[in-house]
C-alpha positions in Angstrom: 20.8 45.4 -39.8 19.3 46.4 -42.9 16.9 49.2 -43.7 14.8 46.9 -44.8 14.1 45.1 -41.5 10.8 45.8 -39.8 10.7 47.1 -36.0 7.2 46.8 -34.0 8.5 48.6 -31.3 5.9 48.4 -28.1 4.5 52.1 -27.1 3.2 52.5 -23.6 2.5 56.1 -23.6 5.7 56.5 -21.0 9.3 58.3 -22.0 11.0 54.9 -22.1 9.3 53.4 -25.2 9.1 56.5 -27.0 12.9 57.2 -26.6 13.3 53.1 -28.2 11.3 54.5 -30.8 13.4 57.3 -31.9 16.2 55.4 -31.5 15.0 52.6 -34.0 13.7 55.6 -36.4 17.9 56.9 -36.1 19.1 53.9 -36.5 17.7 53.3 -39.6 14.7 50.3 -39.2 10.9 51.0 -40.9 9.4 51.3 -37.3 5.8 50.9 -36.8 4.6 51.3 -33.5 1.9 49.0 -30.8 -0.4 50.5 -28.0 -1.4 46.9 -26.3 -4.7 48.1 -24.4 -5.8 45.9 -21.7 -8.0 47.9 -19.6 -10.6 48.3 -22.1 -13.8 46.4 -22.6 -13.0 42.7 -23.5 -12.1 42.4 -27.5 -14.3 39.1 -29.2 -10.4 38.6 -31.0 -6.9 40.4 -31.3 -7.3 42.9 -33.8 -5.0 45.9 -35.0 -6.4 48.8 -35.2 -4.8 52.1 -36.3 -4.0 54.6 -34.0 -3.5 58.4 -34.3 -0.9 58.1 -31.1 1.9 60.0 -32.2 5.5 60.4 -29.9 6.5 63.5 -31.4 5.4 66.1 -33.9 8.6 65.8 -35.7 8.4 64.8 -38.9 11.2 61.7 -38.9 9.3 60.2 -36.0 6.0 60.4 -37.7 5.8 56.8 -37.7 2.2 54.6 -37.9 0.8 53.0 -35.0 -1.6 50.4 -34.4 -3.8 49.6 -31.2 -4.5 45.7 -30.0 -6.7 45.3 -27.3 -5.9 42.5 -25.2 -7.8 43.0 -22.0 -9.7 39.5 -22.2 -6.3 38.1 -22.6 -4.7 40.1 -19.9 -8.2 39.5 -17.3 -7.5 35.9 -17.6 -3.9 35.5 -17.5 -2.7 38.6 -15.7 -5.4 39.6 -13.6 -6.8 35.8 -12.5 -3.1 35.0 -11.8 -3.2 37.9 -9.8 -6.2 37.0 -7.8 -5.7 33.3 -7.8 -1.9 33.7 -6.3 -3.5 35.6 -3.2 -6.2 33.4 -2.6 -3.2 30.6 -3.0 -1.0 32.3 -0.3 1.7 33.3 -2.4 2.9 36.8 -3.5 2.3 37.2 -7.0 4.4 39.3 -9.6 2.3 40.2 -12.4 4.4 42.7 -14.4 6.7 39.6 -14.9 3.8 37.9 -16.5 2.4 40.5 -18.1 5.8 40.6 -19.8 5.5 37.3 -21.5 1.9 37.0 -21.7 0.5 40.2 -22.8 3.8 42.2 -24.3 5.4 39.6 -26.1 2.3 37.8 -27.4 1.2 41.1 -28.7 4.6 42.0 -30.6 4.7 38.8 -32.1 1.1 38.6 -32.7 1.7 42.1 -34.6 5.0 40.7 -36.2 3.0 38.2 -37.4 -0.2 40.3 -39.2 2.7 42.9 -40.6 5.1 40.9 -41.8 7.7 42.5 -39.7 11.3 41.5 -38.3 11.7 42.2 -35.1 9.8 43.3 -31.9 11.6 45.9 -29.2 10.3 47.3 -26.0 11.8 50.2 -24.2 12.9 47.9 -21.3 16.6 48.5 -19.9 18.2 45.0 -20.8 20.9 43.9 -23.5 20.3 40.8 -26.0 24.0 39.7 -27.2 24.4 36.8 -29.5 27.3 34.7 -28.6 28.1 31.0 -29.8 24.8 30.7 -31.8 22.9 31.4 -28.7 20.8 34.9 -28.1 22.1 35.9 -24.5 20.0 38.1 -22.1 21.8 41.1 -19.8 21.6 43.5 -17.6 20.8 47.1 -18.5 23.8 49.5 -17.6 21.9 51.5 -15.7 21.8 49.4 -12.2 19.2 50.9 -11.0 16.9 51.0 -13.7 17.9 47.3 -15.1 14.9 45.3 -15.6 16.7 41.7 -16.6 14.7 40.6 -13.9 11.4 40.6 -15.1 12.4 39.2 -18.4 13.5 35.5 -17.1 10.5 34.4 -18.9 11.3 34.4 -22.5 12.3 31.8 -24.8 15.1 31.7 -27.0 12.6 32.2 -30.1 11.4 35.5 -28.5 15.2 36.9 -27.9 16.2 36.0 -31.0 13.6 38.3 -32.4 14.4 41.7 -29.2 16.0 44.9 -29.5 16.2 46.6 -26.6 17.6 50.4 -28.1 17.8 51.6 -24.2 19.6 48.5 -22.9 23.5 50.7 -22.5 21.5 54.0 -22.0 21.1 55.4 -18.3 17.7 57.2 -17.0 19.3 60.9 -17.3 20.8 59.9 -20.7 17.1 58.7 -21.7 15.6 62.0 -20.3 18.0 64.0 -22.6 17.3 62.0 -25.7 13.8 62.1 -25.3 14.0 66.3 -25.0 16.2 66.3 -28.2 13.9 64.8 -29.9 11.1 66.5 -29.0 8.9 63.8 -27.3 5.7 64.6 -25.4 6.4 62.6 -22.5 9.6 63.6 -22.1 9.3 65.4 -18.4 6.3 62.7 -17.9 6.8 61.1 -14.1 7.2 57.7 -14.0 4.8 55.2 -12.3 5.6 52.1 -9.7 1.7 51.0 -9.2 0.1 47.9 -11.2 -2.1 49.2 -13.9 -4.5 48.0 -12.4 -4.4 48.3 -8.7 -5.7 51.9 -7.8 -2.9 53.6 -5.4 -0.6 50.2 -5.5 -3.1 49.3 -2.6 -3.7 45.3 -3.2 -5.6 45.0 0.2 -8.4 47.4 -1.0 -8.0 46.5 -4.4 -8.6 42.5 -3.1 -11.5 43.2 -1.2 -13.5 45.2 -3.6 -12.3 42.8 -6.5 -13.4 39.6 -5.1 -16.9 39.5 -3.9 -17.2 38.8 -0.4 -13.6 38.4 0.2 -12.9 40.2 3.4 -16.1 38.6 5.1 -15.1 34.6 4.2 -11.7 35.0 5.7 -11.8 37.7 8.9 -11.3 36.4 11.9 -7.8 33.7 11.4 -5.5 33.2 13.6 -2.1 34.1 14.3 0.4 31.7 15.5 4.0 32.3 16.8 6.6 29.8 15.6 6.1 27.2 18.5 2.1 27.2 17.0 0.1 29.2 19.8 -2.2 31.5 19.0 -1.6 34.9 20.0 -4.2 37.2 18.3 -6.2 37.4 15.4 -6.4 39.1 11.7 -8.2 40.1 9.0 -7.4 37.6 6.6 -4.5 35.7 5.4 -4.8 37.6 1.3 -4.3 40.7 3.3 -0.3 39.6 4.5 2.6 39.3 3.0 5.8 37.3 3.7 8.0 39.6 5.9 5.2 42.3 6.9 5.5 43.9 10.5 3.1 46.5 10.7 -0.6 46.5 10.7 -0.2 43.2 12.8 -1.9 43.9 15.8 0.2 41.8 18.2 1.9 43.0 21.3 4.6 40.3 22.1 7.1 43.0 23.3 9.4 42.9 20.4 9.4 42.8 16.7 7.3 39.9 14.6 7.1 39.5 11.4 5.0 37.3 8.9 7.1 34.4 8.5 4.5 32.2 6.2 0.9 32.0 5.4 -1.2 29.5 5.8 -4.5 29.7 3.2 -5.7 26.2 3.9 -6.3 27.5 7.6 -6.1 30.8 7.3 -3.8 31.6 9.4 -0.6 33.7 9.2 2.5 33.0 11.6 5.1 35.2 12.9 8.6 35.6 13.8 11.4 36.9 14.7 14.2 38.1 11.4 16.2 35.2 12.0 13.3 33.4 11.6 12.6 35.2 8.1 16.5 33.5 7.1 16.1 31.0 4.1 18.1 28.5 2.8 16.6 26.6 0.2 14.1 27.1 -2.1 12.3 25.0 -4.5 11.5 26.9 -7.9 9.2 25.3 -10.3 8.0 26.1 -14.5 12.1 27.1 -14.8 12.6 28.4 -17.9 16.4 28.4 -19.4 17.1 31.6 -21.5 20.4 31.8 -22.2 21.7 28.2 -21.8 20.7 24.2 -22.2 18.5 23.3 -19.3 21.7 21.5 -16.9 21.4 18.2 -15.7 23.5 18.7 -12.7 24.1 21.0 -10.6 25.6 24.3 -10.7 27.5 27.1 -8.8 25.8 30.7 -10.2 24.1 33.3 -8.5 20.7 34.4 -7.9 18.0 37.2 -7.1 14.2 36.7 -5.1 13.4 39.7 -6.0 13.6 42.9 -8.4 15.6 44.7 -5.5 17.3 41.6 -4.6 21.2 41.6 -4.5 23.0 38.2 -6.6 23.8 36.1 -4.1 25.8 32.8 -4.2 24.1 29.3 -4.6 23.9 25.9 -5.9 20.8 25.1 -8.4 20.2 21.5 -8.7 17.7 20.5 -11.4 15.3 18.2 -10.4 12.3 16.5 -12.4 9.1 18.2 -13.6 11.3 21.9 -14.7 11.7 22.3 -11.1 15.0 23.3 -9.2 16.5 23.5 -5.9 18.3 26.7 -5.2 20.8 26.5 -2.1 22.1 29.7 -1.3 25.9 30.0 0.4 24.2 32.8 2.6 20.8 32.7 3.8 18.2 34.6 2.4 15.6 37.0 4.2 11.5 36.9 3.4 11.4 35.0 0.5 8.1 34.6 -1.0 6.2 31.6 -2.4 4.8 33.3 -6.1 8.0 35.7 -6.5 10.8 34.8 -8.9 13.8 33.1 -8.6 16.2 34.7 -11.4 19.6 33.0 -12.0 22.8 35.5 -13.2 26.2 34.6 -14.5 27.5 38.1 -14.0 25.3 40.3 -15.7 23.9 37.4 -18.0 21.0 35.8 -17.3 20.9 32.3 -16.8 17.3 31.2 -16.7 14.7 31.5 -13.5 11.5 29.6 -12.2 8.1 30.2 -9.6 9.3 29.6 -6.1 6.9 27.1 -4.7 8.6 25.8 -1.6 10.9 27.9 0.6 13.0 25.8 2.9 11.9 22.3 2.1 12.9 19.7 4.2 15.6 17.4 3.4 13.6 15.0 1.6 15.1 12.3 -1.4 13.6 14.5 -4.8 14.9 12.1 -7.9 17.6 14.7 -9.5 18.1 14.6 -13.3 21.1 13.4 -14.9 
């Protein structure tokens, strides 16, 4: 590092980014900061626009900042996704897309019109280049890493990353931020979607989508064995491993085992029946390695609370893979991720599309 190099540095208004910031400012890069609105009226192009957000009122953090409204970009890719998943029976994840198709499109797209370096975000992950190749890891702070949500980007993107916070812990961030005087310092963190008032999706769905809740009231819901056994409010309105709000009395526990949107109809077990085996993960992306052409022992998460587990990942044709894990795995969700770890590196991830295919012949690359 120079102190020539350029830093866009992403600025969501939170403690994280801001702390980044300051870190960049210490560490001696010409920072410029980006506010990527996307909840504003829909922009006719990407245009930067300069800000009067400021951080701090310290002097040595009185860096410029510019705005770039994005919220056409982030109705159609984010938002529709969002929508479309549901109406697809799957359980979307759309701060993992927003990640590569709203935050990093917007870095780069500012990169680009400044004539700047690098791009960093305040996320708790580590970039390490090792053997010519720009490795991904996990934050040091376990419970705040968010490797997981970053499967998504290519090598060209982590070549061009910081991530200042990636071997800071949440108190240790808290602290920082306080020394150097940031407003958001004691500002409380938030677990919603942007843009899903109260992180309800159900009420969020039905006042979203015209006429939603009226087309699809009334399905059925089917034990394992196929026999109906009540009915619900429609299959959007479920999620893979849900138990309450149900409505069944079959004298123990059920859960939502899969969804059905062709039918609209939900089905229900019993835990064990929740137990995957397999998966099928498709638009795999390779971050910190060649895409294989054989299979692998690694590990793997289904979701951002996920433990690694062991498996096998057997590419197969189209970017797909099949991931067979030593252990089964509990409420896995068609539309959540798939994210493969070597350790704390990692490895790549896809879409899960299928969960416990059938042993079927799927040509395998090699």
């Amino acid at each position: 590092m120079t102190s020539q190099q350029h830093v866009i540095i992403g600025l969501s208004g939170g403690v994280d980014s801001a702390v980044a910031a300051c870190l960049l400012v210490k560490q001696g890069y010409r920072v410029t900061g980006l506010n990527i609105r996307v909840l504003d009226t829909p922009e006719n192009a990407p245009v930067l626009t300069p800000s009067a957000m400021r951080i701090s009122d310290r002097a040595e953090f009185d860096f410029p900042v510019f705005t770039l409204n994005l919220s056409a970009k982030f109705a159609r890719d984010v938002i529709g996704y969002f929508h479309n998943d549901y109406l697809g029976g799957r359980t979307p994840n759309p701060c993992m897309v927003c990640n590569k198709a709203i935050k990093w499109f917007g870095l780069f797209e500012a990169m680009r019109l400044l004539g700047a370096d690098l791009v960093a975000t305040g996320h708790y992950a580590r970039v390490e280049l090792r053997d010519g190749v720009t490795r991904l890891r996990k934050g040091v702070d376990a419970g705040k890493d968010q490797s997981y949500f970053l499967w998504m980007l290519s090598q060209a993107e982590l070549s061009k990353t910081l991530f200042p916070l990636g071997d800071c812990t949440k108190p240790e961030v808290r602290e920082l931020a306080r020394s150097f005087g940031v407003h958001s310092a004691e500002k409380k963190e938030s677990q919603e979607i942007c843009f899903v008032p109260h992180d309800d999706y159900c009420a969020y769905l039905a006042s979203a989508i015209p006429g939603l809740e009226q087309r699809v009231a009334g399905g059925e819901i089917v034990d394992q064995a196929g026999r109906v056994i009540g009915h619900h409010r429609g299959y959007p309105f479920y999620t893979i491993g849900q138990r309450r709000g149900l409505g069944v009395a079959t004298g123990e526990p059920v859960y939502v085992t899969e969804i059905d949107a062709a039918h609209n109809r939900i089905r229900v077990g019993s835990k064990a029946d929740l137990e995957c085996r397999s998966l099928v993960a498709t638009a795999v992306n390779w971050s910190g390695i060649d895409a294989p052409n054989a299979p692998f022992e690694t590990e793997a998460k289904i979701r951002y609370r996920d433990r690694q587990s062991a498996c096998t990942v057997e590419p197969l044709e189209d970017n797909r893979a099949r991931v067979t894990f030593r252990e089964p795995k509990r409420g896995v969700a068609c539309g959540q991720a798939v994210v493969f770890y070597d350790g704390d590196e990692v490895l790549g991830g896809g879409i899960i599309s299928e969960v416990n295919p059938e042993a079927q012949p799927q040509k395998i690359l090699g």
